[in-house]
N, CA, C and O atoms as a DFTB+ gen file, in Angstrom:
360 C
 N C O
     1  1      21.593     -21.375      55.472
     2  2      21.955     -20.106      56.087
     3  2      23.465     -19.894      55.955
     4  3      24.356     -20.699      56.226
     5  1      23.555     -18.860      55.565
     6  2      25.136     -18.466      55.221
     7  2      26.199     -18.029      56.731
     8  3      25.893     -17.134      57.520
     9  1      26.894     -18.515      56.794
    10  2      27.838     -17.793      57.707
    11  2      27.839     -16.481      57.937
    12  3      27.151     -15.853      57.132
    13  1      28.390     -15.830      58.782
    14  2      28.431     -14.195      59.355
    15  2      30.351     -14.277      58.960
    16  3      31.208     -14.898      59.588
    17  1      30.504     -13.492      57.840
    18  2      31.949     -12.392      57.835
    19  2      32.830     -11.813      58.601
    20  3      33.162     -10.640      58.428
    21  1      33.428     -12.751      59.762
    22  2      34.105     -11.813      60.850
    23  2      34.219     -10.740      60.612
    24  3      33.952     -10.524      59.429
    25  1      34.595      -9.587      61.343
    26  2      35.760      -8.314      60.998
    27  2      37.154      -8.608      61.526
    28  3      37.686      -9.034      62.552
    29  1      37.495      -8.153      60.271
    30  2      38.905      -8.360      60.500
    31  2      39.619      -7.252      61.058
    32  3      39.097      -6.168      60.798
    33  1      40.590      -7.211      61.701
    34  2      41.882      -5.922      62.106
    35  2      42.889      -5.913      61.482
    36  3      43.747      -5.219      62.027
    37  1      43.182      -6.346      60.615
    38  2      44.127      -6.094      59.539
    39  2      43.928      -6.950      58.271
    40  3      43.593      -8.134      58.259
    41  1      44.147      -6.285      57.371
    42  2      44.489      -6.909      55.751
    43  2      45.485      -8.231      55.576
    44  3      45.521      -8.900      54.544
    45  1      46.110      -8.434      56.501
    46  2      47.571      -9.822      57.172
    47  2      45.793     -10.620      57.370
    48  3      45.264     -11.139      56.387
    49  1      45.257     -10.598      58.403
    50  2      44.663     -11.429      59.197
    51  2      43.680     -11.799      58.018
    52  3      43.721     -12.895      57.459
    53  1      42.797     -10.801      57.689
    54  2      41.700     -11.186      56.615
    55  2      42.646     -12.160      55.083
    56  3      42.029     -13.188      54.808
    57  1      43.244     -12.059      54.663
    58  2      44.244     -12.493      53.815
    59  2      44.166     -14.211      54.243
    60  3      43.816     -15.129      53.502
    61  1      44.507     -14.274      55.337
    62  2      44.687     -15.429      56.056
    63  2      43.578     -16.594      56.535
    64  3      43.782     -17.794      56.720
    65  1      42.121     -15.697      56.696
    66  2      41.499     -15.728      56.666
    67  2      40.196     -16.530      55.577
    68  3      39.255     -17.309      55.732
    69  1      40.923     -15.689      54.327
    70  2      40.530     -16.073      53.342
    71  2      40.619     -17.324      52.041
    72  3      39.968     -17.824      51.124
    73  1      42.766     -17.406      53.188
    74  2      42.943     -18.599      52.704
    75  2      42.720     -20.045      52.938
    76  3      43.113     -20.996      52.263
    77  1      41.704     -20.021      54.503
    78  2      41.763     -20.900      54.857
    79  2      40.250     -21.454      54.518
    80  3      40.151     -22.564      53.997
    81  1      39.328     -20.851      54.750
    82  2      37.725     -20.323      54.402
    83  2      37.148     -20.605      52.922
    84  3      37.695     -19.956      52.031
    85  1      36.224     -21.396      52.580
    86  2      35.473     -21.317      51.184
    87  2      34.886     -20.177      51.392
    88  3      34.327     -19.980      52.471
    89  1      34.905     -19.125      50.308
    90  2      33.893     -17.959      50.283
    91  2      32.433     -17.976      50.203
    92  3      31.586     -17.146      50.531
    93  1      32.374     -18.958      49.763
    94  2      30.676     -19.960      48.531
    95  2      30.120     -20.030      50.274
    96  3      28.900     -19.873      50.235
    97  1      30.635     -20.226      51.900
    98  2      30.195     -20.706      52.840
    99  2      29.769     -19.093      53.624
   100  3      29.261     -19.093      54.745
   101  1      29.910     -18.436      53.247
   102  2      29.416     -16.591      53.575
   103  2      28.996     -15.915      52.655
   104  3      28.660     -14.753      52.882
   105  1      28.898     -16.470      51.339
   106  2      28.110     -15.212      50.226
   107  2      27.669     -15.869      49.477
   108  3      28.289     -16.909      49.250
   109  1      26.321     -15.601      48.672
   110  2      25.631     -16.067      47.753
   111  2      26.559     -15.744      46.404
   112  3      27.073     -14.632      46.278
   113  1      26.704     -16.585      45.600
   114  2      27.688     -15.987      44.475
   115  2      26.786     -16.049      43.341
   116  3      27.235     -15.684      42.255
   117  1      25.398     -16.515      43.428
   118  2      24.097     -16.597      42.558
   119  2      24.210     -15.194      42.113
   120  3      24.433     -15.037      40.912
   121  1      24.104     -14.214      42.809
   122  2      23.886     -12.862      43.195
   123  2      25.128     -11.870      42.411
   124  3      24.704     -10.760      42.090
   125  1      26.170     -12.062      42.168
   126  2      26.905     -11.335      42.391
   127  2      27.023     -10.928      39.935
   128  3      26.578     -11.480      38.929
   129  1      27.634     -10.060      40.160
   130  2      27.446      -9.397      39.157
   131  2      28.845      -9.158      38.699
   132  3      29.651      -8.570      39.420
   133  1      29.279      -9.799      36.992
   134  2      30.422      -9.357      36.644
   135  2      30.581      -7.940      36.047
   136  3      29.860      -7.363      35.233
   137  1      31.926      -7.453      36.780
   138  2      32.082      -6.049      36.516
   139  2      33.289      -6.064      35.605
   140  3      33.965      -7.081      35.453
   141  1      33.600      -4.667      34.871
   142  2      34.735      -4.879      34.057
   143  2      36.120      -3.236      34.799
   144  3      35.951      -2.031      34.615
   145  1      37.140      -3.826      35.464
   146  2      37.734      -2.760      35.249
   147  2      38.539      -2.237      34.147
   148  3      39.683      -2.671      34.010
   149  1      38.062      -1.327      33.320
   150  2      38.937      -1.089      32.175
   151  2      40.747      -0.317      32.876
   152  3      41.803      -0.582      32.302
   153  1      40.714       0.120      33.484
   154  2      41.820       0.674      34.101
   155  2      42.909      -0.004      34.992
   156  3      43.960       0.475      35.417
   157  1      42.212      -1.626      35.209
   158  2      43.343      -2.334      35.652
   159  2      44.211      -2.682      34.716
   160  3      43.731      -3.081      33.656
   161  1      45.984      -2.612      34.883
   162  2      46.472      -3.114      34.067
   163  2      46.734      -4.567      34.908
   164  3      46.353      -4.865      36.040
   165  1      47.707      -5.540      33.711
   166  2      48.029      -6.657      34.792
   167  2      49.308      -5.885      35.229
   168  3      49.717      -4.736      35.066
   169  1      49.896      -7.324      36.035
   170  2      51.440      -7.003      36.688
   171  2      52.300      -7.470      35.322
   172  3      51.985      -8.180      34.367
   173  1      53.622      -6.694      35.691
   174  2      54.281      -6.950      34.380
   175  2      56.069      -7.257      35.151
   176  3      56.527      -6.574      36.067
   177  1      56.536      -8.008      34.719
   178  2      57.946      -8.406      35.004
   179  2      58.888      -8.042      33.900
   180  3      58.678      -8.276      32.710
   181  1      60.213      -7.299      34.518
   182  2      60.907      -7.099      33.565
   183  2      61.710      -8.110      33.125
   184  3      61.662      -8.854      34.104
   185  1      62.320      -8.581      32.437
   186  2      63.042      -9.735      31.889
   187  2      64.200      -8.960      30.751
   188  3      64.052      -8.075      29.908
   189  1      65.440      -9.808      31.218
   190  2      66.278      -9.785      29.886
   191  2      66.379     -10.821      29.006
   192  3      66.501     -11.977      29.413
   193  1      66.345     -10.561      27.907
   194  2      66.692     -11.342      26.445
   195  2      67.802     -11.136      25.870
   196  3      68.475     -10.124      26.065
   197  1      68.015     -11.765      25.350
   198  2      69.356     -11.793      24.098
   199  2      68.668     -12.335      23.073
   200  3      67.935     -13.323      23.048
   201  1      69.045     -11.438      22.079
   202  2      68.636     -11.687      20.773
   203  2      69.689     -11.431      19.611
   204  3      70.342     -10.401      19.775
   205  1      69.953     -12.091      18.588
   206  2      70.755     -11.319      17.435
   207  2      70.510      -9.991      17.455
   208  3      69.545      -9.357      17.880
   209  1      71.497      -9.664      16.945
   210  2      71.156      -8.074      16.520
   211  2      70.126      -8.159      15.493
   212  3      69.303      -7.243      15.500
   213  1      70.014      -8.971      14.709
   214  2      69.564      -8.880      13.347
   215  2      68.252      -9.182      13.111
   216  3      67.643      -8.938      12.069
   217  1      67.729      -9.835      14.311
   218  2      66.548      -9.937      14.494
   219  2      66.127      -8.630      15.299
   220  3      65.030      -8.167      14.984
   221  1      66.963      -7.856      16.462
   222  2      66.123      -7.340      17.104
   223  2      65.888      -6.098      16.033
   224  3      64.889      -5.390      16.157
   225  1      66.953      -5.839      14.863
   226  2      66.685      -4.743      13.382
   227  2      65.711      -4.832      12.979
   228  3      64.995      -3.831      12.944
   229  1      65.127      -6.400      12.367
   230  2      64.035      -6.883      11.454
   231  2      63.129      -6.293      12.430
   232  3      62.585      -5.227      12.141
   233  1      62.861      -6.947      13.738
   234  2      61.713      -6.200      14.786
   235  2      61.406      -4.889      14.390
   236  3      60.367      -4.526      13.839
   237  1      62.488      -4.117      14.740
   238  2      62.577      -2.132      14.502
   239  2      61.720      -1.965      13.527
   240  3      60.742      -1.218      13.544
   241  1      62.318      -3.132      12.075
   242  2      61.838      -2.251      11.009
   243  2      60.109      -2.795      10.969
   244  3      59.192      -1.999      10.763
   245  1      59.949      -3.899      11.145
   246  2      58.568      -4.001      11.568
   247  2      57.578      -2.716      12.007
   248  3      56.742      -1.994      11.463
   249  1      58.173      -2.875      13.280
   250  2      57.387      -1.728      14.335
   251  2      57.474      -0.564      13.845
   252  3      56.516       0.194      14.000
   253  1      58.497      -0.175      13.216
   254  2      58.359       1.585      12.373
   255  2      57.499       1.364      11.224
   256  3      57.028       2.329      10.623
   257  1      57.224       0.010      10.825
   258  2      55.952       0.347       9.543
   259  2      54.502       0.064      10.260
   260  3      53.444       0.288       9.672
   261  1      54.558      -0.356      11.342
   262  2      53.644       0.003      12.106
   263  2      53.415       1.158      12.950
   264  3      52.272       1.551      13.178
   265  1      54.189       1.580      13.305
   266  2      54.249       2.977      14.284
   267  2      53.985       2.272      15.562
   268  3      52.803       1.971      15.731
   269  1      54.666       1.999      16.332
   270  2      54.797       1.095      17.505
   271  2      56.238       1.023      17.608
   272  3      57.218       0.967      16.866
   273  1      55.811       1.061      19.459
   274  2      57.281       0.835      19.420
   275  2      57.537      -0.681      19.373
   276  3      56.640      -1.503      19.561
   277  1      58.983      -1.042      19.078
   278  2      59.199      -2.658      19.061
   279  2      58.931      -3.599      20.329
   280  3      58.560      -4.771      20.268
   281  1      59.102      -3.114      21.091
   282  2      58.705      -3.906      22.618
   283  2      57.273      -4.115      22.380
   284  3      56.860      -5.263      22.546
   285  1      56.441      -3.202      22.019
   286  2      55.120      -3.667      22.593
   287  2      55.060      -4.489      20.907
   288  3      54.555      -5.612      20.920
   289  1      55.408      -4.110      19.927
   290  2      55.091      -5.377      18.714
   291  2      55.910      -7.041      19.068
   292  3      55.691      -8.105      18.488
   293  1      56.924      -6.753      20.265
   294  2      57.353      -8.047      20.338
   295  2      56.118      -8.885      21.205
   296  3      55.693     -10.028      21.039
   297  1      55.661      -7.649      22.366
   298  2      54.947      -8.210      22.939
   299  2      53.593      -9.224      22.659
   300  3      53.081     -10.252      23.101
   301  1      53.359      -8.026      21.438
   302  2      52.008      -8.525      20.593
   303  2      52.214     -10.312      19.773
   304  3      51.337     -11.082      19.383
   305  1      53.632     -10.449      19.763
   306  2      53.775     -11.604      18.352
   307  2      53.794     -12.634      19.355
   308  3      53.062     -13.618      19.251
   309  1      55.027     -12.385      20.861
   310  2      54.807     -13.945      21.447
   311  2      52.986     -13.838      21.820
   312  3      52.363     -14.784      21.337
   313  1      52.184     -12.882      22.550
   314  2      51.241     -13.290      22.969
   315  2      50.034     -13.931      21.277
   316  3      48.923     -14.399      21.526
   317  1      50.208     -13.892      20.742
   318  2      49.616     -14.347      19.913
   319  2      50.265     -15.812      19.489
   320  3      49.542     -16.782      19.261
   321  1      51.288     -15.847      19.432
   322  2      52.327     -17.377      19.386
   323  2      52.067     -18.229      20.781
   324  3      52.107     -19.459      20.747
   325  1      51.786     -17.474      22.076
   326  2      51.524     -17.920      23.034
   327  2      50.168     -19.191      23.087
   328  3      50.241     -20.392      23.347
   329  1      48.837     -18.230      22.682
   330  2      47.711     -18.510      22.275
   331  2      47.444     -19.785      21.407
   332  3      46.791     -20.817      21.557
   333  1      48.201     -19.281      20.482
   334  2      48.074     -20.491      19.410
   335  2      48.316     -21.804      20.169
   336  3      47.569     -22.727      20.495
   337  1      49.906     -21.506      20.370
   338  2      49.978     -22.836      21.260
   339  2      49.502     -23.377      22.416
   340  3      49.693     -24.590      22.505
   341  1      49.118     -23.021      23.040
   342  2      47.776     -23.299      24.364
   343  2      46.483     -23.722      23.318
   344  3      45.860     -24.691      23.752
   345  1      45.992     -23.205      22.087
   346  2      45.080     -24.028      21.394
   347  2      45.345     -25.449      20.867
   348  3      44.788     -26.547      20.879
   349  1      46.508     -24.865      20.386
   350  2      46.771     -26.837      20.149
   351  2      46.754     -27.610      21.031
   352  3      46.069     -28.633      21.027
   353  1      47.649     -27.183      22.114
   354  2      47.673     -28.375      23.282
   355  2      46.391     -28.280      23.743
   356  3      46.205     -29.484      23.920
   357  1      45.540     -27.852      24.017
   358  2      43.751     -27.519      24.924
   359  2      43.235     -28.458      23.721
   360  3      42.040     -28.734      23.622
């Protein structure tokens, strides 16, 4: 028999709640159904870099023969350099 879900009075308390609590001990998770939000983005942090100039050019000219801007083609090369390396080490 599963536990009963207090109610909570605030989003602070339930939070707190949740951190202390296995969920698996109030809900069947047999049951539950993966959903996809296409409209979540993740969180994103801004960061500064320094780079040569001469690299951040080579980038430009990249991304203009792609039609992209260079940020999101930089973005694209570490997350793929990222990957790789998490495969080797995994």
């Amino acid at each position: 028999m599963k536990k009963r879900i207090p109610v909570f009075k605030t989003e602070a308390e339930e939070r707190r709640f949740w951190k202390a609590h296995d969920s698996a001990d109030y809900m069947d998770w047999s049951d539950a159904q993966t959903i996809v939000l296409p409209k979540l983005k993740p969180s994103t942090k801004t960061i500064s870099l320094r780079l040569p100039e001469s690299m951040v050019d080579e980038l430009k000219l990249l991304a203009n023969k792609r039609d992209v801007p260079y940020q999101s083609l930089l973005k694209v090369f570490l997350s793929e350099r990222i990957d790789r390396e998490l495969r080797q080490v995994g």
